[in-house]
N, C-alpha and C positions, 0 to 999 in steps of 0.2 A: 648261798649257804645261809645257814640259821643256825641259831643257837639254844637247847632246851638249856637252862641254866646256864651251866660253865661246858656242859658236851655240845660241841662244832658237829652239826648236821652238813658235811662237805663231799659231795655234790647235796642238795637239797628233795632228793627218791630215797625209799624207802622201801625195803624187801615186806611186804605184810609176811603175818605169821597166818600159816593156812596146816593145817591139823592133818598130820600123816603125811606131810610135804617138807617142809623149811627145818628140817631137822640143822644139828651142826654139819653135815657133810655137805648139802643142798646149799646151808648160810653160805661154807665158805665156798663153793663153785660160783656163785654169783659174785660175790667178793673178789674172783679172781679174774671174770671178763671188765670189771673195771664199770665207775657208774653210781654206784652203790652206798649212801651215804651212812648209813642206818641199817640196821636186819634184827627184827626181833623174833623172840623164840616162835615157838609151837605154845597156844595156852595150855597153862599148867594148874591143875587142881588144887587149890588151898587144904583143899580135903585128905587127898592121896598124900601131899609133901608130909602136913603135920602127924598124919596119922600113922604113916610108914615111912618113915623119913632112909633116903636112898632109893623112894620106887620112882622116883622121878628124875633122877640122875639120868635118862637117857632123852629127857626132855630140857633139861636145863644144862647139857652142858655145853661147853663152847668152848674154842679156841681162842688164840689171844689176835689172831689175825682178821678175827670177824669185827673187833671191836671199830666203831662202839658197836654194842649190845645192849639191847632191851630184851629185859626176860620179864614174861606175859603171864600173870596169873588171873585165876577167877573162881569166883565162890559168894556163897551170900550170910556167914557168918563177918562180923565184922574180926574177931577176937583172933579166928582163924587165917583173915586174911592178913592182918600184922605180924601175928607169927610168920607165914610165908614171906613176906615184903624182909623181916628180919633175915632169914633163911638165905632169899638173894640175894641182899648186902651184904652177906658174907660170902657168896660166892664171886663175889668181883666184879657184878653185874655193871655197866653207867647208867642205868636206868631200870625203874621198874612200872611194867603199865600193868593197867586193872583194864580188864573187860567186861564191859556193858554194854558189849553189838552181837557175841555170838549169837545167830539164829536157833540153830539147830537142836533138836528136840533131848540129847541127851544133856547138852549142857542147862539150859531151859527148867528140865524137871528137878533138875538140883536147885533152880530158885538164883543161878548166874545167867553169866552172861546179858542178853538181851531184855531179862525178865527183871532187870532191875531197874527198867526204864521205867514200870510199874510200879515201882516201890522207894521216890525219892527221900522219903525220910531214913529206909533205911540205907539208900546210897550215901548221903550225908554220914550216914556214921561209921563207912565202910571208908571213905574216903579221909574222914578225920581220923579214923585210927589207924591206917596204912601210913596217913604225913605220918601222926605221931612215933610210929615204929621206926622209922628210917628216915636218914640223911643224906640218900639219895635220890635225884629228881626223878617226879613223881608223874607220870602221863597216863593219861585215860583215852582208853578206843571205844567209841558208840556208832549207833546208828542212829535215824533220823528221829526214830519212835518207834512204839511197840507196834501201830497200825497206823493209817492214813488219818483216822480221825483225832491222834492223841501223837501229834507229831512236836516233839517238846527237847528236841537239841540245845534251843537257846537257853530255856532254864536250869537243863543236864550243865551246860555249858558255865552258866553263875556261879552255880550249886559249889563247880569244880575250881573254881577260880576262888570263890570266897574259903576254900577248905586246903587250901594250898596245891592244887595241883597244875604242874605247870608247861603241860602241854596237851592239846584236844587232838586225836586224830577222828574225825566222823564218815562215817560211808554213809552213802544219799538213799542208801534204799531204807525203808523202817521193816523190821523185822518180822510182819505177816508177807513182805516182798519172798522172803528169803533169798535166793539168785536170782529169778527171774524179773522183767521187766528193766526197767532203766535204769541206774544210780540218778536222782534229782540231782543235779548241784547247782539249783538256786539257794537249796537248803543250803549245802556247805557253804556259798558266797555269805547267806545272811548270817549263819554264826561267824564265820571270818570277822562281819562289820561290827559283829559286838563283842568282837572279844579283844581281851588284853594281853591274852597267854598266845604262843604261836599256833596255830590250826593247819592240820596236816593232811589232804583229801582225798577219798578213797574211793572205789567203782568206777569200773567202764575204763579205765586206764588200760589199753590191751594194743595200741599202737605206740609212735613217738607223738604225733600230733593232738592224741589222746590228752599227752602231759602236758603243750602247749597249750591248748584248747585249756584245760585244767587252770592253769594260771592266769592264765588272761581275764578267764571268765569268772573267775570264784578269788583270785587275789591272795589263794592257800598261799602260806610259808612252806609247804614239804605237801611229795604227792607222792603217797604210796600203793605200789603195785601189788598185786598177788597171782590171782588165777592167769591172767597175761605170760607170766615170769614160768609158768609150770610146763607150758608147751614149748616156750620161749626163752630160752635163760638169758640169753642176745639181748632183750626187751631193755632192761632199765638202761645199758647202757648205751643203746640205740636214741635212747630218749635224752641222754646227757648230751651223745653228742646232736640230735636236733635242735637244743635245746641253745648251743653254743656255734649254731650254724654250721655245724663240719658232717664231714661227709657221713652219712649212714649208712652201713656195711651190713647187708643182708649175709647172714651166716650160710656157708654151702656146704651142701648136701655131704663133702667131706670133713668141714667142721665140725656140721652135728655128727656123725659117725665119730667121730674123736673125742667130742664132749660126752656124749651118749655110753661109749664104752667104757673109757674111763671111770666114769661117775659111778656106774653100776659094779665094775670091780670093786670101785670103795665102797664102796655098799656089801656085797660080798664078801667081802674080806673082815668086816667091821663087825658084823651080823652071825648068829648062829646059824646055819641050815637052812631050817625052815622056814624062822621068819627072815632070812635072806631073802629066800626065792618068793616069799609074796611081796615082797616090798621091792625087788625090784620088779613085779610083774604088775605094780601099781604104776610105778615111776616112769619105768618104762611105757604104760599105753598113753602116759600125759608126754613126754620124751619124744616120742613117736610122732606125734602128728603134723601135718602138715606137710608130711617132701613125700615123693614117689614111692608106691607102693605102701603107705604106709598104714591101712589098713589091714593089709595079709602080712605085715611085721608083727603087728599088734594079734592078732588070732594067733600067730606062732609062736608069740612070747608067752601068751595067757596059757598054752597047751604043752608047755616047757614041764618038765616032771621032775628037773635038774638045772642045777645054775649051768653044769657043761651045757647042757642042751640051750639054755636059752643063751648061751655067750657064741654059740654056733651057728642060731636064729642069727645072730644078731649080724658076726662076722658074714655067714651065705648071701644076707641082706643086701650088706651094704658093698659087699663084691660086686653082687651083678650088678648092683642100679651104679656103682661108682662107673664098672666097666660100661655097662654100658652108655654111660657121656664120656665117655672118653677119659676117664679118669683112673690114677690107680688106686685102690683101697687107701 
């Protein structure tokens, strides 16, 4: 375990926040296979909160059983992001992170995210004005650097430390990578050696040995999963118990059928209509993968017209393939 301030990081993994995934329903299913020390939100707009305050209520909110929680905001006004940091504190939040690693091109053109790796004086003022807003601890998630040539964690890393923030999560790839190629973590080992605040490490984590390998090799205090956890929900606490030498339990094909349906009902149930059935017809093709037949699950879910129909997809599925090992639904 580890500790950001006065919040007990116990077990020492972490759910990452991954955009149209980790909602509260997702948090707390993962929370409930056990594992799970940390779960922070889905990044949320400085933008959207301040300027329509309640259009993010379906991004920020959470149960009391996911705690702790970190709710994840991002934005490149400084004035903006204190207002939101304020906003959280009142929502109950134990944490609040800033993002400076998202890749992707929408959050980017807004001048967050990733693209503030580019612009450390004005991250300096983003981050002394988030401390100054709230009195709750304060954590930042980065990547390595904006590109291979301008690879600058360590001073991101100062920058955060001398402005009061007081815990670094960094992922190894710098953000011209986006997903592809490796997570580095020699990077993450060397801000690990220079830092005084806990450092939490990210990418390529997609096994249990993954997180071992992680520790051993980088010396992170917290290693947080994501993409792994979406096909896998099993994952983090697969990695607790490799972690603690006990036995590893590969989830069966009746399990996931049971987690799988489940989850999707409460999704269904939560959700309007329409954007019910795309969101589980998201969930569902990450859900899906990996066990028998699981490509012609995925084309029947995606062709579903109806939550009936794709709860029927889902049931016919897992009839045969259960029956056929011998198993009963």
């Amino acid at each position: 375990m580890f500790k950001i301030r006065d919040v007990v990081i116990d077990p020492p993994l972490v759910l990452a926040p991954v955009a149209g995934h980790t909602d509260s329903l997702f948090r707390q299913a993962i929370k409930s296979l056990g594992g799970c020390g940390l779960v922070v939100s889905e990044l949320v707009s400085t933008e959207g909160m301040t300027r329509n305050p309640g259009n993010a209520d379906h991004l920020t909110h959470f149960e009391e059983m996911e705690r702790p929680i970190s709710i994840q905001i991002f934005g490149r006004d400084p004035v903006r992001m204190a207002e939101s940091a304020r906003m959280v504190e009142a929502m109950g939040a134990d944490i609040i992170d800033i993002n400076v690693g998202c890749p992707v091109k929408k959050v980017v053109r807004q001048g967050g995210g990733s693209n503030l790796l580019r612009d450390l004086p004005l991250l300096e003022k983003i981050f002394k004005a988030v401390r100054a807003a709230t009195a709750k601890p304060l954590t930042v998630k980065i990547r390595s650097g904006w590109d291979r040539n301008t690879i600058n964690a360590i001073e991101v890393l100062k920058l955060a430390e001398a402005s009061g923030v007081e815990a670094l999560t960094i992922h190894g790839r710098a953000r011209c990578d986006m997903f592809s190629g490796r997570s580095d973590w020699s990077i993450i080992a060397r801000v690990k050696r220079h830092a005084r605040i806990p450092i939490i490490g990210n990418g390529d984590v997609l096994a249990p040995q993954d997180a071992d390998r992680m520790f051993r090799e980088t010396g992170v205090d917290g290693v947080m999963l994501g993409r792994g956890v979406l096909t896998n929900p099993w994952l983090i606490r697969q990695c607790w118990d490799y972690l603690n030498g006990t036995e590893v339990k590969q989830a069966s094909l009746s399990d996931r059928a049971e987690f799988m349906t489940a989850f999707l009902r409460k999704v269904n149930d939560r959700l309007p209509p329409p954007v019910a059935l795309g969101k589980m017809k998201k969930l569902g093709g990450c859900l899906s993968k990996g066990f028998p037949g699981s490509a012609h699950l995925r084309a029947r879910l995606h062709s579903s017209s109806t939550a009936d129909e794709l709860f029927m997809a889902l049931e016919e599925h897992f009839a045969g393939q259960l029956g056929a090992h011998g198993r009963r639904p």
